[in-house]
Residue frames as qw, qx, qy, qz and C-alpha x, y, z in Angstrom:
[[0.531, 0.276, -0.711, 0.370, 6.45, -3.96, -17.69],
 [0.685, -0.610, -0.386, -0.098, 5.46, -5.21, -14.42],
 [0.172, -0.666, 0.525, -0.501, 7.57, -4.01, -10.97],
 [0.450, -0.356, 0.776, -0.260, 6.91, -7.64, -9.36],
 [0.464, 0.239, -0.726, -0.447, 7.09, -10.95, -10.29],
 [0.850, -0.136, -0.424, -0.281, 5.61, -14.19, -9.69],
 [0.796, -0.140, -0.419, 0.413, 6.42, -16.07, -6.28],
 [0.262, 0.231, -0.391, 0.852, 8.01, -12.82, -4.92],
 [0.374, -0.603, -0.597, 0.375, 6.83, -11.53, -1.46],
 [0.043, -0.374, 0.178, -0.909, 5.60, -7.64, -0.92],
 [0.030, -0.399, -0.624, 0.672, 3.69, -5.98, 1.66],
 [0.093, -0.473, -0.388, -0.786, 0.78, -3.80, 1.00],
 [0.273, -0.068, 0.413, -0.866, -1.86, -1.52, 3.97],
 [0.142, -0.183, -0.916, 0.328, -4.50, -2.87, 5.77],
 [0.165, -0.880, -0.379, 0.234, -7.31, -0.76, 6.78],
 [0.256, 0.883, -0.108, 0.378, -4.43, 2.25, 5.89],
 [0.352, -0.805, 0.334, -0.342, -2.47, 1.24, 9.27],
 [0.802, -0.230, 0.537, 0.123, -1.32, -2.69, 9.43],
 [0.376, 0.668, -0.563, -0.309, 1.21, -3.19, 7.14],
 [0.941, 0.146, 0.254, -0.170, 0.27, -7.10, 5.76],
 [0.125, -0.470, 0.810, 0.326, 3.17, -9.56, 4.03],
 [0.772, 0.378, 0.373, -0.348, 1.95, -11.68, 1.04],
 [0.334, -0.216, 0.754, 0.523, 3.07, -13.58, -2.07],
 [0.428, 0.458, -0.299, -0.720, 2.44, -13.04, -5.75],
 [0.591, -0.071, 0.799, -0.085, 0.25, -15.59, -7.20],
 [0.474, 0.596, 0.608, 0.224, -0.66, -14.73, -10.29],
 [0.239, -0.437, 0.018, 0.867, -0.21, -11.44, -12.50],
 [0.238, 0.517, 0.735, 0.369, -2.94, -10.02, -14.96],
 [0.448, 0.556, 0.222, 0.664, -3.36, -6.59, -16.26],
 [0.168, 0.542, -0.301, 0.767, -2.00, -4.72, -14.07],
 [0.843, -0.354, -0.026, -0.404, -3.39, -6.45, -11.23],
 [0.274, 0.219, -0.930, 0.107, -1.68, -8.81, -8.90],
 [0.755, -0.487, -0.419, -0.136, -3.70, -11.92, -7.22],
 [0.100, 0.505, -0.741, 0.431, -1.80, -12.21, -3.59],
 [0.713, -0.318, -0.560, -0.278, -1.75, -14.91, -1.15],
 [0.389, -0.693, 0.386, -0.469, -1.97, -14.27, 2.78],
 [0.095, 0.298, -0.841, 0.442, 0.04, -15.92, 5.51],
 [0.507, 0.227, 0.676, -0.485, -3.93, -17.10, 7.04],
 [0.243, 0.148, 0.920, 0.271, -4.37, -18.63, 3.74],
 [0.228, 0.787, 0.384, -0.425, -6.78, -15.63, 2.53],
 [0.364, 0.201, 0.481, 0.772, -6.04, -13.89, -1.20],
 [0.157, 0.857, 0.178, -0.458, -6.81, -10.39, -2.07],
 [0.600, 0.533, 0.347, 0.486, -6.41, -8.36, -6.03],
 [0.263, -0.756, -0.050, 0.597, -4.33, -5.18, -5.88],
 [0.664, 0.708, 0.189, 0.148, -2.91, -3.09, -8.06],
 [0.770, 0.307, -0.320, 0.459, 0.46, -2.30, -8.51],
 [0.185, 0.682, 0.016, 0.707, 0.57, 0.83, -7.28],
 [0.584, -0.674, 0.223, -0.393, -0.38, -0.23, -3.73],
 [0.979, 0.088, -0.160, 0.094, 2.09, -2.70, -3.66],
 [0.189, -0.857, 0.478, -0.041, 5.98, -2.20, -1.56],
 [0.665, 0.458, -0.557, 0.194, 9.14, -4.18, -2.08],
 [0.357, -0.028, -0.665, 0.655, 9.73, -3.75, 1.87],
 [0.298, -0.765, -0.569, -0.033, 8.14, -3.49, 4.69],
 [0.277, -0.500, -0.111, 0.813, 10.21, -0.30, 5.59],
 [0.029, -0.125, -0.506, -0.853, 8.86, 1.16, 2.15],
 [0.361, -0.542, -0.701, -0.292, 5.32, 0.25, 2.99],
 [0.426, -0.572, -0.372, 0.595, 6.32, 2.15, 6.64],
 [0.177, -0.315, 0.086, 0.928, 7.44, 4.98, 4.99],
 [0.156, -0.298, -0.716, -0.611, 4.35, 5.04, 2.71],
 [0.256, -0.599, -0.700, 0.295, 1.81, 5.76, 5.65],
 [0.160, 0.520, 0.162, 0.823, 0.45, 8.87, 5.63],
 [0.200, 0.055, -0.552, 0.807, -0.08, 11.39, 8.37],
 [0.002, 0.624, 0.753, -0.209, -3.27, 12.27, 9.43],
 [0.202, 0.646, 0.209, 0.706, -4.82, 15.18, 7.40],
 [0.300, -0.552, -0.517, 0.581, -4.76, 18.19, 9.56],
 [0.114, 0.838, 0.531, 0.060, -6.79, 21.31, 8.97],
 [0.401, 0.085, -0.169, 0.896, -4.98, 24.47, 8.61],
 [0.044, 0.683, 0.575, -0.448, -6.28, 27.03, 10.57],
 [0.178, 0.665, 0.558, 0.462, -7.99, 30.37, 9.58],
 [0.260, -0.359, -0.230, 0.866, -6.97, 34.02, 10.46],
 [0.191, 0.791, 0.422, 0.399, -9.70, 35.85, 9.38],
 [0.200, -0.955, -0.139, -0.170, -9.09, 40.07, 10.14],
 [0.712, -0.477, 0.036, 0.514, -5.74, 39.87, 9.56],
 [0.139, 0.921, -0.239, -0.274, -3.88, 43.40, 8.44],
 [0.817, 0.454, 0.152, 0.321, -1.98, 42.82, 4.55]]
C-alpha cells in the first residue's frame, strides 16, 4: 500500500539541507516519479518522501558530532 497518491504534493531534501516542494506524477514499485516547480522531475522512494514541509523540517538531522575520549580515567 502506497503512503501517497497521484497528483498529491510532498516535499523531500535537497543536498540534505533545502527542503524542495513537488507533485506526484506517476507511482511504480515503490518509487515515485515527482515533478518540480522549475519544471525538472526526479525518482524517489517512499521513504524519503514528507506529507509537510514541517515533517520534512523536523526530519533534518544534526550534524554528527564525535564524542570525545577520556583515556586514564580511574573505574
Amino acid at each position: 500500500m502506497t503512503m501517497f497518491r497521484k497528483g498529491q504534493i510532498v516535499y523531500f531534501f535537497q543536498s540534505k539541507k533545502n527542503v524542495m516542494q513537488a507533485r506526484i506524477i506517476a507511482v511504480s514499485g515503490g518509487f515515485y516519479t515527482l515533478k518540480l516547480a522549475d519544471g525538472g522531475g526526479i525518482r524517489l522512494r517512499e521513504s524519503r518522501l514528507y506529507a509537510t514541509e514541517a515533517d520534512a523540517k523536523k526530519a533534518i538531522q544534526k550534524p554528527y558530532v564525535k564524542p570525545k575520549l577520556y583515556w586514564g580515567l580511574d573505574e
